[in-house]
KOLKE-670044 format. One record per residue (C-alpha): residue number from 0; residue in three letters; x, y, z. Coordinates in Angstrom, 2 decimals, decimal comma. Example, Ala and Ser with C-alpha at 12.3 -4.5 7.8 and 13.67 -1.06 7.14 Angstrom:
2
   num   residu      east     north        up
     0      ALA     12,30     -4,50      7,80
     1      SER     13,67     -1,06      7,14
//
This chain:
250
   num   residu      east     north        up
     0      UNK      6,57     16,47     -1,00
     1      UNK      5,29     18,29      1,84
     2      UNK      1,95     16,48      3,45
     3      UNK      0,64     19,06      5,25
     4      UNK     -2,37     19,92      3,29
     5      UNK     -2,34     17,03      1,17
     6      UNK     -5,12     15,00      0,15
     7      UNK     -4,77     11,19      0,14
     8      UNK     -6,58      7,82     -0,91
     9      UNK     -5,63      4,63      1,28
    10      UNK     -6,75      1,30     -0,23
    11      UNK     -6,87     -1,22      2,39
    12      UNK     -7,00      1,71      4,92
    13      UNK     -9,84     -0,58      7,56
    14      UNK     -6,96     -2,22      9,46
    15      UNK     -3,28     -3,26      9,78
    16      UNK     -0,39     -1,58      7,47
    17      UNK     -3,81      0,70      5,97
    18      UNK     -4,82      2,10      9,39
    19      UNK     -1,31      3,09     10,23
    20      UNK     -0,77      4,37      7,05
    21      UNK     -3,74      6,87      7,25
    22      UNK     -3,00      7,69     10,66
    23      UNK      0,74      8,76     10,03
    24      UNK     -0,44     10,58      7,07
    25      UNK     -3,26     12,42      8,97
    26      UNK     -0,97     13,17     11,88
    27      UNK      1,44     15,14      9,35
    28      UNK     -1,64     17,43      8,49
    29      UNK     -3,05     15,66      5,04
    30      UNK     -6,96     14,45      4,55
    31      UNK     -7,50     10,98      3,80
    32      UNK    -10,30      9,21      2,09
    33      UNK     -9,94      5,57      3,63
    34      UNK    -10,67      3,07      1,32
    35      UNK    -11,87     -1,01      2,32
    36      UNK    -14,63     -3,17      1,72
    37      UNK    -14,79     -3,51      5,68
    38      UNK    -17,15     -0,74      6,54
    39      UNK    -16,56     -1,31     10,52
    40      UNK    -12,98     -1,42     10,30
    41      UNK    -12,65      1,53      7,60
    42      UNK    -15,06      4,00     10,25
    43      UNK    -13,08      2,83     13,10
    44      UNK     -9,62      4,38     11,04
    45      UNK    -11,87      7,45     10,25
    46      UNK    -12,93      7,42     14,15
    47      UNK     -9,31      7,23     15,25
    48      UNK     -7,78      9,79     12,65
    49      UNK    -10,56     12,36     14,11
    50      UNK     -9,22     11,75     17,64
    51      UNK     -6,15     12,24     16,54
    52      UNK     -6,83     15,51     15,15
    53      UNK     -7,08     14,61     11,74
    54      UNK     -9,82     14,53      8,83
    55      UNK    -10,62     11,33      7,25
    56      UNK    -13,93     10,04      5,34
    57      UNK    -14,29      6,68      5,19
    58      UNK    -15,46      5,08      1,51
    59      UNK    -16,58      1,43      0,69
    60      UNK    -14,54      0,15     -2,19
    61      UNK    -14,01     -2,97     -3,71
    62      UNK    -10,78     -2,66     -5,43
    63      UNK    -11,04     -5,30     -7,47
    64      UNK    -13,96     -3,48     -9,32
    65      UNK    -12,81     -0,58    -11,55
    66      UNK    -15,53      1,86    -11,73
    67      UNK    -15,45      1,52     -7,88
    68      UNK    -11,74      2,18     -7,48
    69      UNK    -12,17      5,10     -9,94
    70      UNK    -14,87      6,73     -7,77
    71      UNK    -12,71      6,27     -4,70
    72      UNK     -9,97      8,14     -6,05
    73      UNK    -11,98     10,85     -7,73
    74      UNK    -13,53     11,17     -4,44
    75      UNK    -10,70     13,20     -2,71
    76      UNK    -11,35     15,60     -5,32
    77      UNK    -15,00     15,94     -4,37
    78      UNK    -14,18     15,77     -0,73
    79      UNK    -11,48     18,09     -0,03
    80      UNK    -10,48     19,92     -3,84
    81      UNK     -7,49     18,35     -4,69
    82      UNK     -5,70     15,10     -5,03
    83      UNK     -2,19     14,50     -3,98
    84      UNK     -1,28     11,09     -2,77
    85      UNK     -2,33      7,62     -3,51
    86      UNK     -1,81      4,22     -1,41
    87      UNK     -2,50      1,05     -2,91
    88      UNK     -2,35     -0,86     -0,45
    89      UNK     -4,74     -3,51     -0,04
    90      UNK     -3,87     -7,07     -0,44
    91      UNK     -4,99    -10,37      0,81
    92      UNK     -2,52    -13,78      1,42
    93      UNK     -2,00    -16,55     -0,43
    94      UNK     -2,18    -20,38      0,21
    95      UNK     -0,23    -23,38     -0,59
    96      UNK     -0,98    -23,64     -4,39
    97      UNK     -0,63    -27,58     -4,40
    98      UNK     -2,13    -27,90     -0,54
    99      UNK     -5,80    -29,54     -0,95
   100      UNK     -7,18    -26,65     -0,76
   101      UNK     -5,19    -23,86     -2,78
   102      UNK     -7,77    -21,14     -2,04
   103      UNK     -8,69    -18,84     -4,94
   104      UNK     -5,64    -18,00     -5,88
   105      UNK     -6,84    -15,98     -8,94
   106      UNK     -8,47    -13,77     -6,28
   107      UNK     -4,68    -13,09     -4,79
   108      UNK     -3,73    -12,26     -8,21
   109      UNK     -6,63     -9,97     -8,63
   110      UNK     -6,26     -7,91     -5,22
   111      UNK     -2,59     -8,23     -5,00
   112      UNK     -1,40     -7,30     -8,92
   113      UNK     -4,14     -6,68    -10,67
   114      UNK     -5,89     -4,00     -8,06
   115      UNK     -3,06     -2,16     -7,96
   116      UNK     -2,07     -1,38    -11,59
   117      UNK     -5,48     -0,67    -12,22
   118      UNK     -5,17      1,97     -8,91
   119      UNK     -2,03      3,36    -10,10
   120      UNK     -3,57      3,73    -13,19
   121      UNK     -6,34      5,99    -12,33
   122      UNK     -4,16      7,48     -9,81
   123      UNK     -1,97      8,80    -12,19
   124      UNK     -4,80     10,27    -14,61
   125      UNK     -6,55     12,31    -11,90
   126      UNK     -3,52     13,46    -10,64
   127      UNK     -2,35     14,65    -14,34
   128      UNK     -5,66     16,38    -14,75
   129      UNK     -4,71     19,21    -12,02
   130      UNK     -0,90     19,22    -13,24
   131      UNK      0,66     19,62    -10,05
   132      UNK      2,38     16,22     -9,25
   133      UNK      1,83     13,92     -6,96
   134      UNK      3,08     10,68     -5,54
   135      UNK      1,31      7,05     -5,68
   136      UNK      2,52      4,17     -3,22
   137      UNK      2,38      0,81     -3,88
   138      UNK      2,42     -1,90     -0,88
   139      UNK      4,50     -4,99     -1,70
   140      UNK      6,81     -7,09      0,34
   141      UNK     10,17     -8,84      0,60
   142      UNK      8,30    -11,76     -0,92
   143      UNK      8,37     -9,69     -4,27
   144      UNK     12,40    -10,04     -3,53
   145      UNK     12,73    -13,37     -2,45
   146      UNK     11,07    -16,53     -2,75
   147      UNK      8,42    -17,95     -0,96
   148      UNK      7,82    -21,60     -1,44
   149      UNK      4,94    -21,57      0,92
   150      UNK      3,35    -19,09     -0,83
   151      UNK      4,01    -18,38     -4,61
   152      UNK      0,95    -16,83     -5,47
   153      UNK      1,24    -14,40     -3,62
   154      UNK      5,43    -13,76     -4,44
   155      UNK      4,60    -13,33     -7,90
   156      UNK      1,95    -10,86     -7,45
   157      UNK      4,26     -8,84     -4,90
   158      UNK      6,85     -9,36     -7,63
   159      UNK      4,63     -8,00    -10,46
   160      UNK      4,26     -4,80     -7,96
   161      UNK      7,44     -4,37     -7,48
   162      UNK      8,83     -4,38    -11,28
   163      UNK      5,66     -2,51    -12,52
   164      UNK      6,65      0,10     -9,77
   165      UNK     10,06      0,20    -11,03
   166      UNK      9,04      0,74    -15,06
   167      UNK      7,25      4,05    -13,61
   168      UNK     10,28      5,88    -12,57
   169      UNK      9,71      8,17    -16,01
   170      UNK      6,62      9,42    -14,70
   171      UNK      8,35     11,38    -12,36
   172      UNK     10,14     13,13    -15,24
   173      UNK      6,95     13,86    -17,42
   174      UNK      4,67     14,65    -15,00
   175      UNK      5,89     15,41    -11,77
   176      UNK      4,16     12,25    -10,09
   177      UNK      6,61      9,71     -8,15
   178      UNK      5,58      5,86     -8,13
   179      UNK      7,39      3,72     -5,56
   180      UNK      6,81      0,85     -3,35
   181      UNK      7,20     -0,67      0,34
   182      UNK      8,36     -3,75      0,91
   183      UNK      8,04     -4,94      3,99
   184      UNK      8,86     -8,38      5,77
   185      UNK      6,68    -10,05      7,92
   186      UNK      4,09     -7,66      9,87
   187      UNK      2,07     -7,52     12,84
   188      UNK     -1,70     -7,74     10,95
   189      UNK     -4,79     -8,86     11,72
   190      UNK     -4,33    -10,79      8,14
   191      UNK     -1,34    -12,42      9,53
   192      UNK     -2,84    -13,16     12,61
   193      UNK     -5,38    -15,27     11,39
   194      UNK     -2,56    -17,15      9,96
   195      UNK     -2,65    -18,93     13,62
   196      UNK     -0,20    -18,23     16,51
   197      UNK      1,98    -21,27     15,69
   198      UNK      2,82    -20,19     11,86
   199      UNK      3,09    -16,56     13,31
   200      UNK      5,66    -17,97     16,27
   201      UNK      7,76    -19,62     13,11
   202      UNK      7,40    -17,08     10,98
   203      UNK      9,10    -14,63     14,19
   204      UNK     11,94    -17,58     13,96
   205      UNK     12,67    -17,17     10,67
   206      UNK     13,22    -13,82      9,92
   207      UNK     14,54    -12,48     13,63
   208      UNK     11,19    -10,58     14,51
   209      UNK      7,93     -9,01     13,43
   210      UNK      7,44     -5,62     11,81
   211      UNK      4,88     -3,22     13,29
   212      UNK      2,41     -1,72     11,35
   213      UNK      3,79      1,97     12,20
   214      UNK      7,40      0,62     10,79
   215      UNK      5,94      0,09      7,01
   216      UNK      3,88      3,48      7,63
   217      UNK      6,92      5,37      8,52
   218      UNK      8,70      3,72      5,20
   219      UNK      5,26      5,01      3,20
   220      UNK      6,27      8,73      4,67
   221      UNK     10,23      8,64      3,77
   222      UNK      8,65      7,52      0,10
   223      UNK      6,22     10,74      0,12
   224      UNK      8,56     13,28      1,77
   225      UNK     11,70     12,29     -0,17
   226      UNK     11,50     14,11     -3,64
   227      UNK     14,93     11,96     -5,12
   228      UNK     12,82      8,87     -5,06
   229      UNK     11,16      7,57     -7,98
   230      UNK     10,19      3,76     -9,46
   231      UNK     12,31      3,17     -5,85
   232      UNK     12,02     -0,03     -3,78
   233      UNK     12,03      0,58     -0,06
   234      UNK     12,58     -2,30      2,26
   235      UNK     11,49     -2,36      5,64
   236      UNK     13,16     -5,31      8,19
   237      UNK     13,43     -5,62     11,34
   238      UNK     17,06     -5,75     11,54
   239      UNK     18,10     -3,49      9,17
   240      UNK     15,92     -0,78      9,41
   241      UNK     14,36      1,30      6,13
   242      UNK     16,74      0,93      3,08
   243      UNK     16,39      0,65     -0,71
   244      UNK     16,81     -2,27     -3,19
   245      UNK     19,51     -1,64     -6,16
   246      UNK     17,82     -0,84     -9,12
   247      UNK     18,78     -3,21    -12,11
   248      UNK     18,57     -1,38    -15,02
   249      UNK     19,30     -3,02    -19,11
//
């Protein structure tokens, strides 16, 4: 697909792997609606995608509420006449689930998993209503690929993302819109960050380096641009680059 002209929606869009999302998107010419229940953080994206050039409008949403995710989406429609492109990409972190204090881990599963069908979802109905195709990207990570001991909330909700990504490859076939998902190791976010500097030194150790956020937003535009792909897995690392997990099929 071709983004210039484009409309999108960017879930999570108020910071991190969201902001560089829209901006990379906006720089190739489409208009975004960014998408977070940060106000500040989702007009500062909108402030820098107009300084860059672009067109964004900024929109409160609380993914984890359907009628608000709906209106989001429906709202590039109302903004700019069409919708094109969908990124569902807001997600939180998950704790130790037998630490002392696990955290609400049903909240991971509901931002993380949940969020995101539901976005993909609607996505894919107001896209079919204009018939002309479109493409929805999901944000996972490696930890949908591999385990994470530390954190196994939150692998099984990237997991989830990634094999409910994967059974949408037919949609591609039946109505021209292309579901796939990023999955990138660790980033450079103001989530992670709050992590502390010592887990984010170890976690630097352990994997050879830190991911940008412009890295996982450059995977999100080889996922939009590249027609072939559908249901496909893209992997972003810091050693090897952009490259695609095998599909296992029955």
């Amino acid at each position: 697909m071709e983004i210039e002209g484009k409309a999108a929606v960017v879930s999570g869009g108020g910071s991190g792997i969201g902001r560089a999302m829209a901006l990379a998107l906006a720089t190739r010419g489409a208009s975004i609606i960014v998408a977070d229940i940060d106000e500040q953080g989702g007009q500062q994206t909108v402030q820098l995608v107009k300084e860059a050039g672009g067109t964004a409008v900024f929109r409160r949403c609380d993914v984890t509420h359907t009628e608000d995710l709906a209106n989001t989406i429906a709202s590039a429609a109302e903004q700019f006449g069409r919708l094109d492109i969908v990124c569902n990409n807001a997600g939180i972190g998950g704790e130790d689930l037998f630490g002392d204090e696990p955290g609400d881990w049903k909240k991971v599963v509901d931002i993380n998993l949940t969020a995101v069908i539901d976005g993909t979802r609607i996505a894919v109905r107001e896209i079919q209503k204009r018939g002309h195709g479109g493409v929805v990207v999901n944000t996972a990570s490696m930890g949908g690929l591999l385990p994470m001991p530390g954190s196994p909330v939150y692998a099984a909700t990237k997991a989830g993302v990634v094999n409910f990504t994967r059974s949408l490859a037919y949609l591609a076939e039946q109505d021209g819109i292309r579901v796939n998902a990023v999955c990138p190791t660790f980033t450079d976010t103001p989530l992670v960050r709050r992590s502390g500097d010592d887990r984010v030194e170890a976690m630097k150790e352990q994997v050879g380096g830190i991911l940008q956020p412009e890295d996982v937003a450059a995977g999100l535009i080889d996922l939009i641009e590249d027609d072939s792909r559908a249901g496909a897995i893209m992997r972003v690392t810091v050693r090897g680059g952009r490259d695609y997990a095998r599909e296992i099929r029955p």
